[in-house]
C-alpha positions as CSV (number, residue, x, y, z in Angstrom):
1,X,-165.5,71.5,6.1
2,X,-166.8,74.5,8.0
3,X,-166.5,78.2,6.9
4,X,-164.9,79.5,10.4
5,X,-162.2,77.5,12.5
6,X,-161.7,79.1,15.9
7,X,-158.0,79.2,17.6
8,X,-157.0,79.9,20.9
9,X,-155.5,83.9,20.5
10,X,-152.1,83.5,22.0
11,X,-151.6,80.3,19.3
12,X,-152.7,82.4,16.3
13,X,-150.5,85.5,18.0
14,X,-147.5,82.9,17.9
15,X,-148.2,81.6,14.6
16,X,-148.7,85.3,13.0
17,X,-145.4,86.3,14.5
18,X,-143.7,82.9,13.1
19,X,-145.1,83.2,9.6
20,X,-143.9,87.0,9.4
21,X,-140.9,86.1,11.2
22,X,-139.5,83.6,9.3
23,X,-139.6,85.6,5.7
24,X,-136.9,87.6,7.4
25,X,-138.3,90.5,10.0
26,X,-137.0,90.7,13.5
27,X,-138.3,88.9,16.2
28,X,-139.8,91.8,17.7
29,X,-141.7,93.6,14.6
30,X,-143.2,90.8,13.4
31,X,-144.8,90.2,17.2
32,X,-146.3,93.4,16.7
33,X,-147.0,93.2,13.0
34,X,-149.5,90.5,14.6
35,X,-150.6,92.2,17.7
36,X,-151.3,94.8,14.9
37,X,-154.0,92.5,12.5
38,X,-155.4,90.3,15.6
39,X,-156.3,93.7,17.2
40,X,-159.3,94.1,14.9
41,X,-160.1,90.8,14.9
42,X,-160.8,91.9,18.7
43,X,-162.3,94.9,17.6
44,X,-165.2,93.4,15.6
45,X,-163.6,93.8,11.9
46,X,-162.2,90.8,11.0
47,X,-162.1,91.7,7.6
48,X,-158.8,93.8,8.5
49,X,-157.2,91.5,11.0
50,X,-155.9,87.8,10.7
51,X,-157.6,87.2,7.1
52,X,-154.7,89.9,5.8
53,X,-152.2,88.3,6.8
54,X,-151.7,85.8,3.9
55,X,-151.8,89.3,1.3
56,X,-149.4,90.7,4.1
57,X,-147.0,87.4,3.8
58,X,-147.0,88.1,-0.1
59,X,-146.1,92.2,-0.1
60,X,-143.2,91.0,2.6
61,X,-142.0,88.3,0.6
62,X,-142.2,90.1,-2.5
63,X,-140.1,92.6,-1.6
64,X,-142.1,95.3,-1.5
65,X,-140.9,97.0,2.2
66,X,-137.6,97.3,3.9
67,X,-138.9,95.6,6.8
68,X,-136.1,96.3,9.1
69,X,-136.5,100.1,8.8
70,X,-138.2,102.0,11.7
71,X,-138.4,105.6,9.6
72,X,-136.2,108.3,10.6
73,X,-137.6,111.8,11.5
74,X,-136.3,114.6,9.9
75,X,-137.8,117.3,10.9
76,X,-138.5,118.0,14.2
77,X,-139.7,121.4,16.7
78,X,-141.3,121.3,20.1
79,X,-144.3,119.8,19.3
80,X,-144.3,119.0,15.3
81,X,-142.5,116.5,13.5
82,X,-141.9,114.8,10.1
83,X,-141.3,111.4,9.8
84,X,-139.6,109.3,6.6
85,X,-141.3,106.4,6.5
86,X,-138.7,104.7,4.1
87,X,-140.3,102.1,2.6
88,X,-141.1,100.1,6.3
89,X,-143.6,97.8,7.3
90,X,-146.8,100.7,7.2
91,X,-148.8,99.6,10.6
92,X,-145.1,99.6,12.3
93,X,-144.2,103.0,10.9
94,X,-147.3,104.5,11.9
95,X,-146.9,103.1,15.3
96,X,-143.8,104.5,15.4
97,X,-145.3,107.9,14.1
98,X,-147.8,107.6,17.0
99,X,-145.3,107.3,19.8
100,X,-143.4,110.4,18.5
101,X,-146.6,112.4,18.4
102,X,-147.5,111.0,22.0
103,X,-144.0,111.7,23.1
104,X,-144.4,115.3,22.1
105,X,-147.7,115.6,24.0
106,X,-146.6,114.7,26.8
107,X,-144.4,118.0,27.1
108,X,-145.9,120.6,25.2
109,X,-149.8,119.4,25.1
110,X,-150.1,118.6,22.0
111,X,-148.0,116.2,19.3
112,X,-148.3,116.2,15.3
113,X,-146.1,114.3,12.9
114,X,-146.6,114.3,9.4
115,X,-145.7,110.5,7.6
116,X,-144.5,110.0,4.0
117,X,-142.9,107.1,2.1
118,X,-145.1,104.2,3.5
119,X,-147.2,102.0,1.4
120,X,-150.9,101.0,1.4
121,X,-152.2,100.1,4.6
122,X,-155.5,99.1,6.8
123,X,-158.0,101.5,8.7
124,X,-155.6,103.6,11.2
125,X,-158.4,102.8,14.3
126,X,-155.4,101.0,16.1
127,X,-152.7,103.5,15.8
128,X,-155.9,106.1,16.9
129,X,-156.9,103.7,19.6
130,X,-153.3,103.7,21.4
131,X,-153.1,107.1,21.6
132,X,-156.2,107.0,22.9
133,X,-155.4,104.6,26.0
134,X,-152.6,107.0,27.0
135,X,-154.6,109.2,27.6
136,X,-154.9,111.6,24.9
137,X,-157.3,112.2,22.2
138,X,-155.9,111.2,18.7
139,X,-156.7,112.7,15.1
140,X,-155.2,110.4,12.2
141,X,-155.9,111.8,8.9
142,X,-154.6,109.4,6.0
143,X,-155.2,108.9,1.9
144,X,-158.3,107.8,0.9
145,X,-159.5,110.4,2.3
146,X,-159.5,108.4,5.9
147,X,-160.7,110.4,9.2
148,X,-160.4,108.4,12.2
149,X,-161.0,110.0,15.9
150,X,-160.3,108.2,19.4
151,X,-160.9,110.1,23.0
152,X,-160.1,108.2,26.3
153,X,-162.9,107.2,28.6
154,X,-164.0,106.4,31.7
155,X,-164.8,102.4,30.8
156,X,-160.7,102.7,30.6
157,X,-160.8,101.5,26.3
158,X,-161.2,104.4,24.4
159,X,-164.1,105.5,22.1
160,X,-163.3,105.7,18.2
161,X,-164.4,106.5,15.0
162,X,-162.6,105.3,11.9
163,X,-164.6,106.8,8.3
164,X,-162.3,103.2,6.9
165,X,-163.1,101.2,9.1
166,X,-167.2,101.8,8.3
167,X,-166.9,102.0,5.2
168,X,-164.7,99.0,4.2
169,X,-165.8,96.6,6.7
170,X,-169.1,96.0,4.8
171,X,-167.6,96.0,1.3
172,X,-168.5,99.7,0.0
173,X,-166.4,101.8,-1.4
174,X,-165.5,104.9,0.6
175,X,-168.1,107.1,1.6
176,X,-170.7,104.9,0.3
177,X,-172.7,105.2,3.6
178,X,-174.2,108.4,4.0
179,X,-172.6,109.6,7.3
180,X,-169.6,109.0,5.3
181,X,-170.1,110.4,1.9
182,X,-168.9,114.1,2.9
183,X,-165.6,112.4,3.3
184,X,-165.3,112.4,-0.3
185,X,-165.2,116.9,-0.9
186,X,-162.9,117.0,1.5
187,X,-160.2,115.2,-0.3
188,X,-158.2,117.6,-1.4
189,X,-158.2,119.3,2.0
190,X,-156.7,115.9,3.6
191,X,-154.4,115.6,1.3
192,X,-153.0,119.2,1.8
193,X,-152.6,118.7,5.0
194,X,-151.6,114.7,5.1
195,X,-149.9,115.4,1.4
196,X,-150.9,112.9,-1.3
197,X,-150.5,109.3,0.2
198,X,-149.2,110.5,3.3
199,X,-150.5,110.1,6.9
200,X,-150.8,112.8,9.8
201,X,-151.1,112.1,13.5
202,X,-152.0,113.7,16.1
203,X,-152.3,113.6,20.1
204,X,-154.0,116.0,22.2
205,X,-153.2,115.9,26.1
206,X,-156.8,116.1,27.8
207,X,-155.1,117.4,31.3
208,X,-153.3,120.5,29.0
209,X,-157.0,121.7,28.9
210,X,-158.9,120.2,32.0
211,X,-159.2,117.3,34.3
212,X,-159.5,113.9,32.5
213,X,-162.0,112.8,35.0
214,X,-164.3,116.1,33.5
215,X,-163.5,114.9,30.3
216,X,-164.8,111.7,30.8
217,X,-167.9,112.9,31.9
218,X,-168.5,115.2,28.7
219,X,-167.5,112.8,26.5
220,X,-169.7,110.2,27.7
221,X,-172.9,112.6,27.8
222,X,-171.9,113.4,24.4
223,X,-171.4,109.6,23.1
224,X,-174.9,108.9,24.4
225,X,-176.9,111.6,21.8
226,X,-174.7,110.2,18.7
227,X,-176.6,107.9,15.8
228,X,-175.1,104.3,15.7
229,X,-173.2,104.1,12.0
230,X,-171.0,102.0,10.6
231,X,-167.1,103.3,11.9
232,X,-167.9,103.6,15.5
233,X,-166.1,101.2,18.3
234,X,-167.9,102.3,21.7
235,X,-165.7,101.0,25.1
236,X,-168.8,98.5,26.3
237,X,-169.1,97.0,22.8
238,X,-165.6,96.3,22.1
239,X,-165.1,95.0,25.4
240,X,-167.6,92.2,24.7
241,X,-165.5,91.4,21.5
242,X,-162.7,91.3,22.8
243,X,-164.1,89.1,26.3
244,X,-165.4,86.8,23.5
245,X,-162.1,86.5,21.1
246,X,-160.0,86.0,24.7
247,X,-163.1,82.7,25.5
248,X,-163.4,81.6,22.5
249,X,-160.7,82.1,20.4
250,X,-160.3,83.8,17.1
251,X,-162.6,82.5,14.2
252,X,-160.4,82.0,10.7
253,X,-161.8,81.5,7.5
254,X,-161.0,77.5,6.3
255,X,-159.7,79.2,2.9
256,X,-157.6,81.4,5.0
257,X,-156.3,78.9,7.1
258,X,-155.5,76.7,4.1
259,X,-153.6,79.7,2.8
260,X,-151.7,80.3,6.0
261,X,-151.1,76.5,6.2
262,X,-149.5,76.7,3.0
263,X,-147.2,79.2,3.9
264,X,-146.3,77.5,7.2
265,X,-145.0,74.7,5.2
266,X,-143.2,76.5,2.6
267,X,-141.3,78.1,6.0
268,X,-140.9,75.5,8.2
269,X,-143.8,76.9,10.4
270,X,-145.3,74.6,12.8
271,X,-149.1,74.4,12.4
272,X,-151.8,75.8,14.6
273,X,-154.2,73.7,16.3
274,X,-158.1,74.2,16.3
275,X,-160.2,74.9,19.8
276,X,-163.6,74.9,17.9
277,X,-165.7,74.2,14.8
């Protein structure tokens, strides 16, 4: 049996959302707890996207979230805001989180919200990358320490840097890479600001300081002189991945897939069919 079975992306999108759907989360949140995972499958770091979803299945079914919460802020000024994760789903909270920041961008320039109560979690490069498409620059700082940057572009998918995202994708522990390591003495400074286990999010409004087209410019220029390490996901690259996940389909693991196909019977989830081996 082969290592990698490749589906067809809206058929592992429906069977994602079925699986999570069917251990009791609306409809709705468990279509974007998959758009969530198969977005870094797109992205080039598989290692974060459709292989998690069996751990994913287990923390739900364990009981480990309140998976119908959406957080509640509860504090809120013109441009800050603090948001009570309580317990939910983390990628949906911190989408959630994300909106709010963009939402208070929008009218005063710039957004920050502050997250708390929300369990472990993958690399923050899609929350970043979201922001990013808006347009506005994002900042998420999370525990770990975890940095990850994302400014709009020209190529129309943002640029982005995730310190997670490079460090885990290969197996090494955090700051293991040396563009990475000074993550590590600036821990406590994260956490000061993010507090201990917490998340904060920012968006920036490019047009509160200058023309986005301007921006574009400066920020390709500047994308040019920076080394390749691991972390980075540059417009033109990701576009290729995701070109080539959309053709030919999302490759799975066969011990994945036997995992997932496990839990499809255990909840009456029809199985997905295979496009290639």
């Amino acid at each position: 049996m082969p290592d990698l079975i490749c589906s067809r992306l809206d058929d592992i999108r429906r069977y994602a959302t079925d699986l999570v759907a069917a251990l009791g989360v609306a409809r709705p949140r468990a279509a974007a707890m998959a758009a969530h995972l198969l977005w870094f499958d797109a992205a080039g770091a598989s290692t974060f996207g459709i292989a998690t979803l069996t751990r994913w299945l287990e923390r739900i079914d364990g009981g480990e979230f309140d998976a119908g919460t959406e957080g509640k802020v509860i504090t809120e000024r013109n441009a800050t805001a603090v948001l009570d994760g309580e317990n939910g789903l983390p990628p949906l909270i911190l989408e959630r989180a994300a909106g709010v920041a963009v939402e208070k961008a929008r009218e005063a320039g710039f957004g920050l919200v502050r997250v708390h109560h929300i369990g472990r979690t993958g690399p923050s490069a899609v929350i970043a990358a979201e922001v990013a498409i808006g347009p506005f620059a994002a900042i998420v700082l999370g525990p770990g320490p975890s940095l990850c940057l994302a400014i709009p572009s020209g190529a129309g998918l943002p640029a982005v840097f995730d310190s997670a995202l490079g460090s885990n994708a290969a197996g090494e522990a955090p700051g293991a890479h040396p563009a990475q390591a000074w993550l590590e003495g600036v821990t406590a400074w994260t956490e000061a600001l993010a507090t201990e286990g917490g998340w904060l999010i920012a968006a920036i409004g490019i047009s509160a300081w200058e023309q986005l087209t301007a921006f574009h410019v400066r920020a390709e220029e500047a994308l040019r002189r920076v080394e390749a390490t691991p972390g980075q996901l540059h417009p033109a690259t990701w576009e290729a991945r995701r070109r080539n996940v959309r053709e030919q389909g999302v490759p799975i693991p066969t011990a994945v897939r036997n995992e997932l196909a496990r839990w499809a019977e255990r909840l009456g989830v029809a199985p997905i069919a295979n496009v290639s081996r």
